[in-house]
C-alpha positions as CSV (number, residue, x, y, z in Angstrom):
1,X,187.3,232.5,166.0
2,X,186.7,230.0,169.2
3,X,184.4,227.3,168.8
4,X,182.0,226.3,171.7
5,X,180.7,223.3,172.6
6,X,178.0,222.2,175.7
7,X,178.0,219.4,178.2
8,X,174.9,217.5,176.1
9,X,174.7,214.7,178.4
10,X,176.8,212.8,181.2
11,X,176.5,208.7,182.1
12,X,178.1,208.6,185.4
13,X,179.4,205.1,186.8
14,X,179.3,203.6,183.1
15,X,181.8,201.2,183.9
16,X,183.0,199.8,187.5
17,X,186.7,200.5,186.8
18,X,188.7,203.0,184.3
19,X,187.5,203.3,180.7
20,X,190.3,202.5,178.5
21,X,188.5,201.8,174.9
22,X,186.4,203.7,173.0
23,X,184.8,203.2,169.5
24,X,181.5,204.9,167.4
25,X,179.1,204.4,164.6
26,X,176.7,207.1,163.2
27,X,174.3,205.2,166.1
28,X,176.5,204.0,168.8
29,X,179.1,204.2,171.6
30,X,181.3,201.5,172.6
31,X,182.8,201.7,175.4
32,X,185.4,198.9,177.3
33,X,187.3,198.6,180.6
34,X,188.4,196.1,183.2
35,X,185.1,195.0,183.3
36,X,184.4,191.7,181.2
37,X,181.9,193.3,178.8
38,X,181.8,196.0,176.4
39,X,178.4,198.6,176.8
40,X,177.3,199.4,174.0
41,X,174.8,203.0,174.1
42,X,172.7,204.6,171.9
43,X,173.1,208.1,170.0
44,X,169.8,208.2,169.0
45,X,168.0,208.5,172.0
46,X,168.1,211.9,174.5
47,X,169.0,209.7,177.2
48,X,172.0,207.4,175.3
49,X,170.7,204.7,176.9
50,X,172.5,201.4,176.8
51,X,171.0,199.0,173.8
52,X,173.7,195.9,174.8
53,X,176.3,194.8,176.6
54,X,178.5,192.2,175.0
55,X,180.3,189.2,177.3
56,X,183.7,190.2,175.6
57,X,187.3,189.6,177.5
58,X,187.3,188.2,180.9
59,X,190.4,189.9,182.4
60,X,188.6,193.3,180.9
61,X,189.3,195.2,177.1
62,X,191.9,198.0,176.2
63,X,191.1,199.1,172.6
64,X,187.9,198.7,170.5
65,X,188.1,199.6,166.9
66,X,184.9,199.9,164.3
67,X,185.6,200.2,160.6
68,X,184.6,204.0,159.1
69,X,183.0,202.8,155.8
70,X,180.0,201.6,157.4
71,X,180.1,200.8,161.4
72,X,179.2,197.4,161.2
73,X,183.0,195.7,162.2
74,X,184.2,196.2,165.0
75,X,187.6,194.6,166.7
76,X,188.0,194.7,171.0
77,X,191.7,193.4,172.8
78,X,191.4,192.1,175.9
79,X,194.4,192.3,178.6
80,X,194.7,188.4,177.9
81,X,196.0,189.1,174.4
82,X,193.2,188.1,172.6
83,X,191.2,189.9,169.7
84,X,187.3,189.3,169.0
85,X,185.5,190.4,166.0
86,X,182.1,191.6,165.9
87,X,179.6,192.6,163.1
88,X,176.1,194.7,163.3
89,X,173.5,192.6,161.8
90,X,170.0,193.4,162.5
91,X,170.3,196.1,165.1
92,X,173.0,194.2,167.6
93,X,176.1,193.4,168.1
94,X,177.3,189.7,167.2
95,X,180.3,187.8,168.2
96,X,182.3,187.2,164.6
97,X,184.9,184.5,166.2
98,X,188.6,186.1,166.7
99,X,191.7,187.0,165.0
100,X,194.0,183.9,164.7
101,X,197.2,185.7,166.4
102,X,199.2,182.6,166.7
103,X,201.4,181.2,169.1
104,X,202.8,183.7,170.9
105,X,199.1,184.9,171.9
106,X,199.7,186.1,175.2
107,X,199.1,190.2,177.0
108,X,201.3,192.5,175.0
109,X,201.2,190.5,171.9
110,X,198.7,192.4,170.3
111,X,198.2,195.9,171.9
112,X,196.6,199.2,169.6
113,X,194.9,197.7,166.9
114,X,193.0,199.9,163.8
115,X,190.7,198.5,161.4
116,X,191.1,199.9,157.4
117,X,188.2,202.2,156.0
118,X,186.8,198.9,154.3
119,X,186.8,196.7,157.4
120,X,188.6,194.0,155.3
121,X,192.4,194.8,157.3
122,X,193.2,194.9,160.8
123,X,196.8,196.0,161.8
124,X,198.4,195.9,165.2
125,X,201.3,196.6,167.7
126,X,203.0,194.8,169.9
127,X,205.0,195.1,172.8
128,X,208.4,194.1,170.8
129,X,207.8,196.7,168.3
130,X,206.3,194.8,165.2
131,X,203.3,196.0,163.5
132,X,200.8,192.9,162.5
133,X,198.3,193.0,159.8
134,X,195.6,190.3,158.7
135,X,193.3,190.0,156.7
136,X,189.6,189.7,157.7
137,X,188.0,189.4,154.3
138,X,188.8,185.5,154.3
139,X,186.4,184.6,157.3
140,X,187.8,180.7,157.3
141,X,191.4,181.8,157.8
142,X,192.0,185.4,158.9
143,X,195.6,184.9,158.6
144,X,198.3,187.2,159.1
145,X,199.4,188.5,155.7
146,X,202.2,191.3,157.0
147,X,204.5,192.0,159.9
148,X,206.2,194.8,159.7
149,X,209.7,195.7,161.7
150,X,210.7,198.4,163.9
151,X,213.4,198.8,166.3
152,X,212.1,197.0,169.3
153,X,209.7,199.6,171.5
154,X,206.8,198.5,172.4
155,X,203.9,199.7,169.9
156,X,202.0,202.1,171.7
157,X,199.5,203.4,168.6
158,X,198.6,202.5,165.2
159,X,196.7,203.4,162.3
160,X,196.2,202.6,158.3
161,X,195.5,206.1,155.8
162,X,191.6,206.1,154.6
163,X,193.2,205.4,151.4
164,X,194.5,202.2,152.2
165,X,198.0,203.3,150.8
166,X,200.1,204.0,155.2
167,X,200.5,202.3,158.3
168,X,201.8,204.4,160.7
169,X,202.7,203.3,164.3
170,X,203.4,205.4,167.6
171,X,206.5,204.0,170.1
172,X,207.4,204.2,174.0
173,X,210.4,205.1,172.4
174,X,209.4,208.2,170.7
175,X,209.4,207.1,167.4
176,X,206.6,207.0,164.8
177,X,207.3,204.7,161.6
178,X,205.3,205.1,158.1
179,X,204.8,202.0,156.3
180,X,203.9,201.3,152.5
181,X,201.0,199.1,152.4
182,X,202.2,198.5,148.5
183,X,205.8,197.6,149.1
184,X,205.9,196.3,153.0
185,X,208.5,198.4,152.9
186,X,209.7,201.6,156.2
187,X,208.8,204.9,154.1
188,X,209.9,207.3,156.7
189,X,210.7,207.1,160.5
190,X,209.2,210.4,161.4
191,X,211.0,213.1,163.7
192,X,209.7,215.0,166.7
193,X,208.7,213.6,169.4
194,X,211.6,211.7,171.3
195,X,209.1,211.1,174.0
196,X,206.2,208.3,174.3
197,X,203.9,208.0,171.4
198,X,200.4,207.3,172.9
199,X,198.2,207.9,169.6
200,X,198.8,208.6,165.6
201,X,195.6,209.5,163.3
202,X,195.3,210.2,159.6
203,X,193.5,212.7,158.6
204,X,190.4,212.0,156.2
205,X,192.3,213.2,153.0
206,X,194.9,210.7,154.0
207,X,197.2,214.1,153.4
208,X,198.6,214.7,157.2
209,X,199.5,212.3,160.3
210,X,199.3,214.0,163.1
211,X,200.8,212.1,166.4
212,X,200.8,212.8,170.1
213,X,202.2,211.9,173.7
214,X,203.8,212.2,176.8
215,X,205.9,215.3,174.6
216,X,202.6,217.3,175.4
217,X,202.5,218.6,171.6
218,X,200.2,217.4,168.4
219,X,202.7,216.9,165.7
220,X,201.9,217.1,161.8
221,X,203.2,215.2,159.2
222,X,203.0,214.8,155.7
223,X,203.0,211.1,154.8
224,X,204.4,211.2,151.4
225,X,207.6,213.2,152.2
226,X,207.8,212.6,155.8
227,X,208.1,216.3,156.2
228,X,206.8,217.5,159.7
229,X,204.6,220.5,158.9
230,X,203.3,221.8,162.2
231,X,203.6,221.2,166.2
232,X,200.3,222.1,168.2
233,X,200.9,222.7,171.8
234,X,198.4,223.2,174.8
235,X,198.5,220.7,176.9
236,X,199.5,220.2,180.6
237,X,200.1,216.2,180.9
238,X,200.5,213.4,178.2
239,X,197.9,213.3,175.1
240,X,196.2,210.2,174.9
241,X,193.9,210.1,172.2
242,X,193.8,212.5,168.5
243,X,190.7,212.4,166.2
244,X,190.0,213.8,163.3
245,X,186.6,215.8,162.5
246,X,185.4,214.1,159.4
247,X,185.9,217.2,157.4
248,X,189.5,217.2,158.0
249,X,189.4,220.9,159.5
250,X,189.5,220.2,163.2
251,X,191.2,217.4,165.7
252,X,190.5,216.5,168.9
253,X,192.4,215.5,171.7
254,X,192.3,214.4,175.2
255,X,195.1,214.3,177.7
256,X,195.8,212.8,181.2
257,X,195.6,216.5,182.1
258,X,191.4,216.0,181.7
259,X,190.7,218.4,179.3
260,X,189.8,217.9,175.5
261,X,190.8,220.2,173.3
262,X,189.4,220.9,169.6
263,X,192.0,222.4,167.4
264,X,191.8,224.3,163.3
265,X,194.1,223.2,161.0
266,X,194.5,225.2,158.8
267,X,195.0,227.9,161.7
268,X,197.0,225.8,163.7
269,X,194.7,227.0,167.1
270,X,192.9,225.5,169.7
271,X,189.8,226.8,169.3
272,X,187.9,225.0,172.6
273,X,188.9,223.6,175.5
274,X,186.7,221.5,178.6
275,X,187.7,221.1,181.5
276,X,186.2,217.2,181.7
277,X,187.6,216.3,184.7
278,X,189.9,215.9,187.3
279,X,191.6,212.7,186.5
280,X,192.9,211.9,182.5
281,X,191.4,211.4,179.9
282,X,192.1,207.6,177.8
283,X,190.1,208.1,174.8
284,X,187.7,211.2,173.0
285,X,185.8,210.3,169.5
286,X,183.7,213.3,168.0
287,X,180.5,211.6,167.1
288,X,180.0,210.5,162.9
289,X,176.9,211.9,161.9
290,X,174.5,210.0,159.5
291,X,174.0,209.9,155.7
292,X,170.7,212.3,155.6
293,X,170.6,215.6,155.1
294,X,168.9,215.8,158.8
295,X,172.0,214.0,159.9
296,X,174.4,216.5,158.5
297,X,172.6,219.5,159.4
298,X,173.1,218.5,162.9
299,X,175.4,220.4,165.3
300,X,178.9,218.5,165.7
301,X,179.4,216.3,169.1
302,X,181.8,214.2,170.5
303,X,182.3,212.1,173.1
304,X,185.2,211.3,176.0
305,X,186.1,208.8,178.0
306,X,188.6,208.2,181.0
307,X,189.2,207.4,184.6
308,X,186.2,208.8,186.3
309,X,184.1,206.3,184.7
310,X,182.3,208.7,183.1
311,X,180.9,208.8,179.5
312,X,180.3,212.4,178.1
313,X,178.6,213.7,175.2
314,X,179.1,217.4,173.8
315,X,177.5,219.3,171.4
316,X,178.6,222.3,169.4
317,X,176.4,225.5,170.7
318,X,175.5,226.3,167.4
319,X,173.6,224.3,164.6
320,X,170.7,222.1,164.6
């Protein structure tokens, strides 16, 4: 059974240049490019207007991260190397100071970066291949507390498992390493893909991986064995960007081919596919919904972003 999903709402000429980074809350879209300052719209309003934009990274912002547990952290990279934290307190967006990165801070130093469930971790890539991790819990320090090694390709993707227990990381090279959180120690270097890894994403269960790139296919993993379960294939060009539905049933994906895709699991389908545009897509997010039963009842949306400039919104054609 297909799925299908409407063109809710469209903000042309968000950003001046192409939108690389993309982040949401149950309230909010984030939203960064090689512009200086992240916008920051609201959900809540027919319109999404835009509530602030925060003077964030001078030579423009790559990735922007918010934590899952409760949308008020949120980490942004600028193409200078640096990373700046920010909290919600009181209905805005504050600056929260920046990750001490060290002495080789620099472009390419920190690249992908993912926040834990919690908030309290932040890991990274870099272009060398190591995988960085600090902890944010100690506001006076913020030090690095685990590097993890690879083989040397630049870290293209990274994220930690809801469960706090994998770090996974995506590689020009092709290859996606699983990392024990409890031992620092490589679990599994993951087969598959041989081409670039552009994104990795656990699921909500923390039970699959799936990963994607310029191999055109959504592979599935199992993080515990390392097994792959499950290749999903439908796209033209590279796959930018994988996100989970927060039920675990559905991902969704955007590629530099312009369309996003929504896929079942457990049937292993794509059951919808838009058209967005004509040039690629960098980032799609579907849209957490709130904590009421109001909220939940509401039909599912999500969000893409990408070289047009453009920021859309869809909704599901069915639901509240």
């Amino acid at each position: 059974m297909s799925k299908q999903y409407l063109a809710q709402h469209a903000i042309d000429d968000a950003h001046t240049t192409d939108i690389f980074a993309l982040a949401v809350t149950t309230t909010q879209i984030l939203s960064g490019s090689g512009e200086s300052s992240i916008k920051v719209h609201s959900t809540t309003e027919e319109a999404f207007p835009i509530v602030q934009s925060l003077d964030a990274h001078k030579l423009g912002c790559h990735h922007i991260v918010t934590d899952r547990e409760t949308g008020t952290k949120a980490a942004s990279v600028g193409f200078a190397g640096e990373v700046k934290l920010w909290k919600y307190e009181q209905g805005r967006w504050e600056d929260d100071g920046e990750v001490n990165v060290g002495s080789r801070k620099k472009a390419g130093e920190t690249w992908a970066v993912c926040l834990s469930y919690d908030g309290k971790f932040l890991a990274s890539t870099t272009h060398d291949g190591r995988i960085n991790v600090w902890d944010l819990a100690d506001t006076g320090s913020r030090e690095k507390i685990r590097e993890f090694e690879t083989k040397g390709s630049f870290g293209m993707c990274v994220d930690m498992s809801p469960d706090g227990r994998f770090v996974a990381s995506g590689h020009e090279s092709g290859n996606i390493y699983l990392f024990s959180t409890a031992t620092s120690r490589l679990l599994h270097s993951l087969p598959g893909l041989i081409k670039p890894v552009r994104a990795v994403k656990f699921s909500p269960g923390s039970t699959l991986l799936a990963a994607a790139g310029d191999a055109r296919i959504i592979s599935l993993y199992d993080p515990s064995s390392g097994e792959q379960v499950a290749n999903l294939s439908g796209h033209a060009a590279w796959i930018t960007s994988l996100d989970w539905s927060h039920t675990g049933q559905y991902i969704l994906s955007g590629s530099m081919d312009g369309r996003v895709k929504v896929w079942d699991i457990e049937r292993r389908v794509s059951v919808a596919t838009h058209n967005e545009s004509d040039k690629g897509l960098w980032a799609v997010k579907w849209l957490p919904k709130g904590e009421t039963s109001v909220e939940r009842g509401k039909a599912e949306r999500f969000v893409t972003i990408g070289s047009n400039r453009a920021i859309a919104i869809y909704r599901e054609a069915t639901g509240g």
